[in-house]
C-alpha positions as CSV (number, residue, x, y, z in Angstrom):
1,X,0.0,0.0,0.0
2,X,1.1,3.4,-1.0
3,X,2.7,5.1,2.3
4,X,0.7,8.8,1.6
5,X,-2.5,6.7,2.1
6,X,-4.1,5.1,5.1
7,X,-7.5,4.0,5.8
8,X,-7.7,5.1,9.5
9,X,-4.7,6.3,11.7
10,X,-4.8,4.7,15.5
11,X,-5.0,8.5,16.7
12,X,-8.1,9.1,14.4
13,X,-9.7,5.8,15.4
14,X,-9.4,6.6,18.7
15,X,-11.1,9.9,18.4
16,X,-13.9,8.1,16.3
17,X,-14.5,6.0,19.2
18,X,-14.3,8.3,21.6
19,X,-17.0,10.2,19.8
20,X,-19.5,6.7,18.9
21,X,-19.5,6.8,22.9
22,X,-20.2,10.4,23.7
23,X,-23.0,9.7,21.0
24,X,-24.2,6.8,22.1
25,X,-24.4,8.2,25.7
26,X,-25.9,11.0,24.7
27,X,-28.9,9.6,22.5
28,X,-30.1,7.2,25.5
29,X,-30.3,10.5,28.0
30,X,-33.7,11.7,25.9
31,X,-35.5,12.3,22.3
32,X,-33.7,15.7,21.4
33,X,-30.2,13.6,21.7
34,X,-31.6,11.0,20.1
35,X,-32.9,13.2,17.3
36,X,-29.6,14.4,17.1
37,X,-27.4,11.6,17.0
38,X,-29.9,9.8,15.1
39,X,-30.8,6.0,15.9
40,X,-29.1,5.1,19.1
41,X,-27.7,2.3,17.9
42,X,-26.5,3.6,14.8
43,X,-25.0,7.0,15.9
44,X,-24.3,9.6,13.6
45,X,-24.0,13.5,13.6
46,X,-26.2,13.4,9.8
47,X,-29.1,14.8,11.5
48,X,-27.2,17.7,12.9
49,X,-25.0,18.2,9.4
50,X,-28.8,18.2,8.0
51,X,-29.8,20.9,9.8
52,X,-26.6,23.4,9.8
53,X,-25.3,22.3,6.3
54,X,-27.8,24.4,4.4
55,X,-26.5,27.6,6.4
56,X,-22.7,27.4,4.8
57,X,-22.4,28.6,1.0
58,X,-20.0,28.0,-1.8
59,X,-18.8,31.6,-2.6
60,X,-17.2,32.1,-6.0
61,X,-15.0,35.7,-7.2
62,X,-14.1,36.9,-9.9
63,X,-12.1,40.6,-10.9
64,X,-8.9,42.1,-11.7
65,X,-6.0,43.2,-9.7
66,X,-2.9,45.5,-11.0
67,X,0.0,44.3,-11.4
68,X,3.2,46.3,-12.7
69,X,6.0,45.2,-15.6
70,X,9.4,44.6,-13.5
71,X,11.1,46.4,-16.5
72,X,9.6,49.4,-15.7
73,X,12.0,50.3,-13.5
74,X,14.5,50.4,-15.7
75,X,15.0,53.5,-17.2
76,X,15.9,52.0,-20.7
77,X,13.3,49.9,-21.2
78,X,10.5,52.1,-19.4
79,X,10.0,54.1,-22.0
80,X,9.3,51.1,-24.8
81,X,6.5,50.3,-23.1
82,X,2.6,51.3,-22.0
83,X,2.3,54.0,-19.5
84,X,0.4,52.5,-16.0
85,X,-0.4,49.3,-14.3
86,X,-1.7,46.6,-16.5
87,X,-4.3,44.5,-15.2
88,X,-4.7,40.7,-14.4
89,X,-8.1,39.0,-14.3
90,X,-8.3,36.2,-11.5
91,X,-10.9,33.6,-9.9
92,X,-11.2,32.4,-6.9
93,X,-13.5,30.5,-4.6
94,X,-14.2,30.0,-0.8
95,X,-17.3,29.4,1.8
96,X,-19.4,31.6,3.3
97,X,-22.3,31.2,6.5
98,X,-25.7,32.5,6.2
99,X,-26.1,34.4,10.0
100,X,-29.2,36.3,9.1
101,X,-31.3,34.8,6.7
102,X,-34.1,37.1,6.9
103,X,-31.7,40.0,6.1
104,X,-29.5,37.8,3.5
105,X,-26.4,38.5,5.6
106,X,-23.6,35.7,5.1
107,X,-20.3,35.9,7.1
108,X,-16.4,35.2,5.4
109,X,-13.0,35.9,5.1
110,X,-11.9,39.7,3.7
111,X,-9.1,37.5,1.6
112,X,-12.3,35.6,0.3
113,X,-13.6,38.6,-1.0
114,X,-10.6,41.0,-1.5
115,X,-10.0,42.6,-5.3
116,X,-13.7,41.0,-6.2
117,X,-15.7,42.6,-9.0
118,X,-18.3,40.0,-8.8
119,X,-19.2,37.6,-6.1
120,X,-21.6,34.6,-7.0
121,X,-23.0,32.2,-4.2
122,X,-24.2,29.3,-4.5
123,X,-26.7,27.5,-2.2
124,X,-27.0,24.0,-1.1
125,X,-30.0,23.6,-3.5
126,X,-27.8,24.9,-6.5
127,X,-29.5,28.4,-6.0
128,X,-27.2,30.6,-7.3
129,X,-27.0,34.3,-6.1
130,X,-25.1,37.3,-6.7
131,X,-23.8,39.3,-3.4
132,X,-22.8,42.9,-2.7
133,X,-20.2,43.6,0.3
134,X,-21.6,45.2,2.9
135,X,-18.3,45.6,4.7
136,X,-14.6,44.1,5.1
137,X,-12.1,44.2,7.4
138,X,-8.2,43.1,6.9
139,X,-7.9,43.8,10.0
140,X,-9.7,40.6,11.4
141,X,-10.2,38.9,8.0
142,X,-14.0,39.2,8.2
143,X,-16.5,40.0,5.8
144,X,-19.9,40.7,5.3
145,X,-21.7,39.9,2.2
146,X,-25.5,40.5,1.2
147,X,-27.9,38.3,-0.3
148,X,-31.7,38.9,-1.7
149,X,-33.1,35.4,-1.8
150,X,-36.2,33.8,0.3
151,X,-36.4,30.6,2.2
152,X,-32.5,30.7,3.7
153,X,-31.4,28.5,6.4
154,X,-29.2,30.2,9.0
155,X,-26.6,29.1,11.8
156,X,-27.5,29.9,15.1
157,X,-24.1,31.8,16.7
158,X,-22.6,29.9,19.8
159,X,-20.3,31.2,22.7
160,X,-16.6,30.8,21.0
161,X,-15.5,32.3,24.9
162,X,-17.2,28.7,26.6
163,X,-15.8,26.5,24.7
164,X,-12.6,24.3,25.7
165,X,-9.5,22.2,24.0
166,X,-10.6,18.7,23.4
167,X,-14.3,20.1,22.4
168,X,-15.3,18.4,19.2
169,X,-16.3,20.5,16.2
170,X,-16.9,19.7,12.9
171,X,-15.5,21.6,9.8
172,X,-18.2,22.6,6.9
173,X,-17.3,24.2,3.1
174,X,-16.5,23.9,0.0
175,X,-12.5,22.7,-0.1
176,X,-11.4,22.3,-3.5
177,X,-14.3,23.5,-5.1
178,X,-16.1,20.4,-3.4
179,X,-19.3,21.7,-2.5
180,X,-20.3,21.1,1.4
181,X,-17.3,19.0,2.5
182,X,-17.7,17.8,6.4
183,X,-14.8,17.2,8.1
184,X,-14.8,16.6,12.3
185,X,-12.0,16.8,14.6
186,X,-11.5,18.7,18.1
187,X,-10.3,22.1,18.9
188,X,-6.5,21.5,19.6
189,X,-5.7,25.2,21.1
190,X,-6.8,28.9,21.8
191,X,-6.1,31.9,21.5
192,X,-3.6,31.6,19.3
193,X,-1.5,34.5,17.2
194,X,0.9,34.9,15.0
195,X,-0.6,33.5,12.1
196,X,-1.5,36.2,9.7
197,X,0.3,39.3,8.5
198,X,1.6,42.1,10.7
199,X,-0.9,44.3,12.8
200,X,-3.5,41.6,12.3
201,X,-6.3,41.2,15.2
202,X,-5.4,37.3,16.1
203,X,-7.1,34.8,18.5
204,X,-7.1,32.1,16.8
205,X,-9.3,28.7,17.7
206,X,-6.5,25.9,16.5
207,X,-8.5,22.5,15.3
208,X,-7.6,19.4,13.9
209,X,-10.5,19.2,12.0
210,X,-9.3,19.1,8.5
211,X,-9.3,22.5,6.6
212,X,-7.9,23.1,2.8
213,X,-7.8,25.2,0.6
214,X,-11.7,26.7,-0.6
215,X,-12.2,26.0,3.1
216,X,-12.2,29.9,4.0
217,X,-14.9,31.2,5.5
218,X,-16.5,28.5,6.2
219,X,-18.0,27.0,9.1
220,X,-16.7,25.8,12.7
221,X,-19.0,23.9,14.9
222,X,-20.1,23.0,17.7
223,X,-21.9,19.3,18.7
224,X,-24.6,21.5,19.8
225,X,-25.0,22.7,16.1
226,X,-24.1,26.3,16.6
227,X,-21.4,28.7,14.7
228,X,-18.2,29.0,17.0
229,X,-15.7,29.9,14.1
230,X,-15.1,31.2,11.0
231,X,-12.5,28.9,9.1
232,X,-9.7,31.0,7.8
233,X,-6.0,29.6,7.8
234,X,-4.3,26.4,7.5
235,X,-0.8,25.5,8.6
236,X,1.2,23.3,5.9
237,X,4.5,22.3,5.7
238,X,7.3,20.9,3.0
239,X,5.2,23.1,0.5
240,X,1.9,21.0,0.7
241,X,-0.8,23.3,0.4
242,X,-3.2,20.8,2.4
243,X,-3.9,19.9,5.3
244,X,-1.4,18.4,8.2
245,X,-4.0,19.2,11.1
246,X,-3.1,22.3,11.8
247,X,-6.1,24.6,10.9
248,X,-7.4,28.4,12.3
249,X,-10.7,29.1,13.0
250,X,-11.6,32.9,14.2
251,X,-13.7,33.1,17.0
252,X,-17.7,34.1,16.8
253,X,-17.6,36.3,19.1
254,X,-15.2,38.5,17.9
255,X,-16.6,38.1,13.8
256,X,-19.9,39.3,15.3
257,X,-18.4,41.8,17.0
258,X,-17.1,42.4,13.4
259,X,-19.8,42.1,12.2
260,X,-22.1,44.2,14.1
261,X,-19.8,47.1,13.4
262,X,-19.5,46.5,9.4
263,X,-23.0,46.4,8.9
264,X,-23.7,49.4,10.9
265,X,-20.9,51.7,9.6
266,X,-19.3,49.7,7.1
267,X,-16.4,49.9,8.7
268,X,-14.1,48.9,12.0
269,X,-13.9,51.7,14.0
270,X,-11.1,50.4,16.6
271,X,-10.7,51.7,20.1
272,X,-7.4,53.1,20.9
273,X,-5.6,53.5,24.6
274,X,-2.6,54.9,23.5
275,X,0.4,53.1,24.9
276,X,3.3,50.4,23.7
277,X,3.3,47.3,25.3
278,X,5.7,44.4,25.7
279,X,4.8,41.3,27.3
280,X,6.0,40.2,30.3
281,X,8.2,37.2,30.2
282,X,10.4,35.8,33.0
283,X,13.6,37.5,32.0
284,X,11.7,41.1,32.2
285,X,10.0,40.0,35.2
286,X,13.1,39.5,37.2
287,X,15.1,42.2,35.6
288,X,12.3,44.9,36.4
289,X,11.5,43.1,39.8
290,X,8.0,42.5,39.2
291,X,5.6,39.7,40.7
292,X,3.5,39.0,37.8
293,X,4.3,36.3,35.3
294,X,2.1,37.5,32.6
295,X,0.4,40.7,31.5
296,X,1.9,43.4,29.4
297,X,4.3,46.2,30.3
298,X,4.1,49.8,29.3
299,X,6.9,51.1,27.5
300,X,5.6,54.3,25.8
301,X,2.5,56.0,26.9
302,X,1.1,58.8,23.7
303,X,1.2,62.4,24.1
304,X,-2.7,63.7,24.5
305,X,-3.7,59.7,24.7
306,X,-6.3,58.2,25.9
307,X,-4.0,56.2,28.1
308,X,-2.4,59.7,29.5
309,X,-5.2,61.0,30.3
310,X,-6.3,58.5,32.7
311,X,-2.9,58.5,34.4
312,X,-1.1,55.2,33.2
313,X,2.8,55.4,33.1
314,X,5.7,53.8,31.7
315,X,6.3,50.8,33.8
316,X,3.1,50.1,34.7
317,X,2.0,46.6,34.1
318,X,-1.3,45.8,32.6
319,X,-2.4,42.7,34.2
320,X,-6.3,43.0,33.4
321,X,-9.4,44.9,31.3
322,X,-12.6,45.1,32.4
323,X,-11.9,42.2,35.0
324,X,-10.8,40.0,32.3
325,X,-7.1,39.0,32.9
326,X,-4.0,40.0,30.5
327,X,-2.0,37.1,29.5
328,X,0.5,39.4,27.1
329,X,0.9,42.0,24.4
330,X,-1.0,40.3,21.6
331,X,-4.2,39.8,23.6
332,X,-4.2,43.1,25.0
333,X,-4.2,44.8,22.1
334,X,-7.1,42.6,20.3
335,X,-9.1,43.2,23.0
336,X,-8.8,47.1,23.0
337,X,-8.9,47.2,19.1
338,X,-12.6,45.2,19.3
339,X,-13.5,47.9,21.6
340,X,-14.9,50.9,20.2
341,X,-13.7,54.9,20.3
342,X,-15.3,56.1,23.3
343,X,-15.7,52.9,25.3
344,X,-14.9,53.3,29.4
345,X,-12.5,50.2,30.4
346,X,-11.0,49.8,33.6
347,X,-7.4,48.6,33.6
348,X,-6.0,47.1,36.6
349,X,-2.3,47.8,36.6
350,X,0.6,47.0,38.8
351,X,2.6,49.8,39.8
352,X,5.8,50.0,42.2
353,X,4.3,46.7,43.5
354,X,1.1,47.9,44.4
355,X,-1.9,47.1,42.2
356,X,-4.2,49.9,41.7
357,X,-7.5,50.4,38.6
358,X,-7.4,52.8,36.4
359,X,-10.7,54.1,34.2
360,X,-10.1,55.1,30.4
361,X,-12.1,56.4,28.0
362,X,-10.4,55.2,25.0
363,X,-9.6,57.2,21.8
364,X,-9.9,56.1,18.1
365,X,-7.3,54.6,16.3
366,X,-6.4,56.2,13.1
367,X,-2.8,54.7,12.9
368,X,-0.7,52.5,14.7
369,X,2.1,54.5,17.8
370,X,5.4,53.8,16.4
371,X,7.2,51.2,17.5
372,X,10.0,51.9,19.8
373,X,11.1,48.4,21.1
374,X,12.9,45.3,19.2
375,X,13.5,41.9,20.7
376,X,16.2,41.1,18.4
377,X,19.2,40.0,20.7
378,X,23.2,40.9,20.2
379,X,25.7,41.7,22.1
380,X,27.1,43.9,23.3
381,X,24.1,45.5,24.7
382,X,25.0,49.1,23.3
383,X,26.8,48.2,19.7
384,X,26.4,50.8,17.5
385,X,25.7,53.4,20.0
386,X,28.2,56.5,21.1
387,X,27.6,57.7,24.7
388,X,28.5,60.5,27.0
389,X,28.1,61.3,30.7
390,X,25.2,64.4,31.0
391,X,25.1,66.2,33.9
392,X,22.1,68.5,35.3
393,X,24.6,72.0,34.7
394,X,24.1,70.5,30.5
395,X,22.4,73.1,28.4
396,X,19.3,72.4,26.6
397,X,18.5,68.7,28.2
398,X,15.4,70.1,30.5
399,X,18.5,69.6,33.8
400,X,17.9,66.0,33.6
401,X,21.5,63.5,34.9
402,X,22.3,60.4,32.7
403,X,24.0,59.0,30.0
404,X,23.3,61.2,26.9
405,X,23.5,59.0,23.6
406,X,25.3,61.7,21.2
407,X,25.2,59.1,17.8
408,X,23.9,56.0,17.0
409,X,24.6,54.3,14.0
410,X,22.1,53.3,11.0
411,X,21.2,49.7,11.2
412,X,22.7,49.0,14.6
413,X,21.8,46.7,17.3
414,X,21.1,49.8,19.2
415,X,18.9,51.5,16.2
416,X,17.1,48.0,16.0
417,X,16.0,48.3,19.5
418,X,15.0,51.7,19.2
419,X,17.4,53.9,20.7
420,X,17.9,57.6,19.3
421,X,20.3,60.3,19.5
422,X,19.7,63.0,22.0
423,X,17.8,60.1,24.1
424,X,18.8,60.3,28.2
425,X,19.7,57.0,29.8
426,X,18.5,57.5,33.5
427,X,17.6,54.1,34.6
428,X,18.8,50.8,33.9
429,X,16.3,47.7,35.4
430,X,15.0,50.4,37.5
431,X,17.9,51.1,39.1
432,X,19.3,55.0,38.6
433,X,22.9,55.6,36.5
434,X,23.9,58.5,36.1
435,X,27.7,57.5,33.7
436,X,29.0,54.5,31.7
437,X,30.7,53.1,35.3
438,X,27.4,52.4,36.6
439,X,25.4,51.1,33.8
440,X,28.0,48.6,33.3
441,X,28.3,47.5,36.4
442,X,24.0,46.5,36.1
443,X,24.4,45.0,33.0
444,X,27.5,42.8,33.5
445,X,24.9,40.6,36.0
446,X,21.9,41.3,34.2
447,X,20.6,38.9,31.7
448,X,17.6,41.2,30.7
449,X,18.5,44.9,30.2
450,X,15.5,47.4,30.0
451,X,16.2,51.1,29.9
452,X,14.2,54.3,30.9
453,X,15.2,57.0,29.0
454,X,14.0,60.7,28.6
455,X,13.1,61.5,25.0
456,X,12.1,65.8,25.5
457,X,9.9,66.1,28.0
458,X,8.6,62.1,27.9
459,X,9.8,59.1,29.4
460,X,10.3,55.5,27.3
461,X,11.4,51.7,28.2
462,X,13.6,50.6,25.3
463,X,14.4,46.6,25.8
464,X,17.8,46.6,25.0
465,X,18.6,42.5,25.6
């Protein structure tokens, strides 16, 4: 037998058992389970696939995208051909969830939808429909289509915050162009980020159902036959593009918050408290002598911010919102960019030790602070950086004692991390330097290195190592 193909792995048998049982036991506890499950004695999830199926759509796209001739930027051969962009027709195809069928509204992925000229969708009964955006947003990789069609079935939305690793779920779409493909499995992680681009709103739902390619968009769900994810990434490796069992769904509750917001406005208006954030990891938490083992340290906090306003500082750590608790940077930062411009949140924040809650009325975000901070390690701590003792008698430095960085180079370690010429070094780890003698002396034992610095009339943390 061909090695690439088995009829049943011993893992995936065991879940299939595992799953007859919870079946079986489920359909002798009363008609609804049995309804579900089907015959006792025969258990199947059919009856529940009968009744969500209808709800998830085969979305197909068509348009054009421009795309520019590399030998345009050469000035000899630039001028032998067409002035512009050209264009390049493409098709694509994904899945899609009816979530309002009285209204038409179906959920998806923005890279379902992205570049489309004409979106088609295709029912379960072969219907086929054409639909309008209402709204998309990169940002999460949601989309909202429209649909004007009668007698649609829709999902009924779940709880994506109840539900657990080693919950089963089913996959439902339209992989391959194979219209209404069910595939089961359990959710093997949460919370999970990383996965998309850069300044992408991640918290991922990790399953092992099987998800490929068409796949987007499409369904997550629960044994209880409600909508917990939207399907949107896969994880493939040696340059398969199918599936190895690592798939991403995105939460429910954060599409229909998503949601909510693209069909009102038609856009994602996105909270904004104002500050730069590093999580906390072991190294920071002994270097800066802190308690907590997670949450997210302040590093920058915005001129005229929301986050100013309501008195945070640099140093503080955010260890909660709204009573909800802070596990790092990334989940900080999702959860106050699915807030809206003009929400109150309480942050609870550890500060000197003591832990203290702190109201904000947060601000909208128009475009991301700047990035001060780089994790990217080499020693020695300072390379590429020229330093001077500066004393308070120093003109034009606002009377303020440190180290005064008089150069640093282009491209440096120090550049990388986000140091900057005229910056003051007053603290290392918390502890005050005032020359190059006594800085060294805190790094040499050191094995994280955070400095304060005053930058004009403001105070940053710069992780140096």
């Amino acid at each position: 037998m061909n090695n690439r193909f088995r009829a049943l792995s011993p893992h995936a048998g065991f879940a299939l058992m595992l799953l007859i049982a919870a079946a079986g036991t489920l359909a002798t506890t009363g008609n609804a389970n049995a309804q579900l499950f089907g015959n006792p004695e025969t258990p199947s999830l059919a009856p529940l696939i009968e009744n969500v199926g209808p709800a998830v759509v085969n979305i197909s796209v068509s348009g054009s995208v421009a795309i520019s001739n590399p030998l345009s930027q050469d000035p000899f051969f630039r001028r032998f051909l067409p002035p512009g962009e050209s264009q390049r027709e493409f098709a694509s195809a994904g899945s899609g969830v009816i979530v309002d069928a009285q209204r038409g509204y179906i959920l998806t992925n923005h890279h379902v939808v992205e570049n489309a000229d004409r979106i088609t969708v295709v029912l379960v009964d072969n219907r086929s429909l054409e639909a309008v955006v209402v709204g998309s947003d990169p940002g999460s990789d949601i989309a909202v289509l429209q649909v004007e069609a009668g007698n649609l079935t829709e999902m009924p939305l779940g709880d994506s915050d109840r539900i657990r690793v080693g919950d089963f779920v089913l996959a439902i779409g339209n992989p391959f162009g194979l219209q209404h493909t069910v595939t089961s499995g359990i959710v093997s992680g949460l919370g999970r980020t990383g996965i998309g681009p850069d300044g992408a709103y991640e918290d991922f739902i990790q399953t092992d159902a099987s998800i490929n390619p068409g796949n987007s968009g499409g369904a997550l769900v629960s044994l209880t036959g409600e909508l917990v994810g939207i399907n949107s990434a896969i994880l493939s490796g040696g340059g398969s593009i199918g599936n190895i069992g690592i798939g991403f769904a995105i939460p429910v509750n954060m599409a229909q918050n998503v949601m909510e917001q693209l069909i009102e406005f038609g856009s994602v208006r996105r909270g904004l408290l104002g500050v730069n954030i590093v999580t906390i990891t072991p190294e920071i938490a002994e270097s800066y002598d802190l308690e907590a083992t997670s949450g997210a340290l302040v590093t920058l906090v915005a001129d005229g911010s929301a986050a100013e306003d309501a008195g945070l500082e640099i140093g503080d750590v955010i260890v909660s919102l709204d009573g909800q608790s802070v596990a790092d940077a990334d989940s900080l930062r999702n959860s106050i960019g699915l807030l809206r411009p003009g929400a109150s949140v309480e942050v609870g924040v550890v500060r000197e030790g003591n832990e203290r809650s702190i109201v904000a009325v947060l601000g909208e975000l128009n475009t991301a602070p700047e990035p001060l901070e780089s994790l990217a390690e080499s020693d020695p701590v300072f390379e590429g950086g020229e330093f001077v003792t500066h004393n308070e008698q120093s003109p034009n430095y606002n009377g303020v004692a440190g180290i005064l960085v008089t150069e640093v180079l282009s491209g440096s370690p120090a550049a990388a991390r986000g140091l900057r010429q005229g910056d003051i070094i007053t603290h290392i780890n918390r502890q005050r330097v005032r020359n190059i003698s006594e800085a060294t002396g805190i790094i040499a034992s050191a094995r994280s290195v955070i400095l304060q610095v005053q930058r004009g009339n403001r105070g940053v943390l710069i992780l140096m190592r």
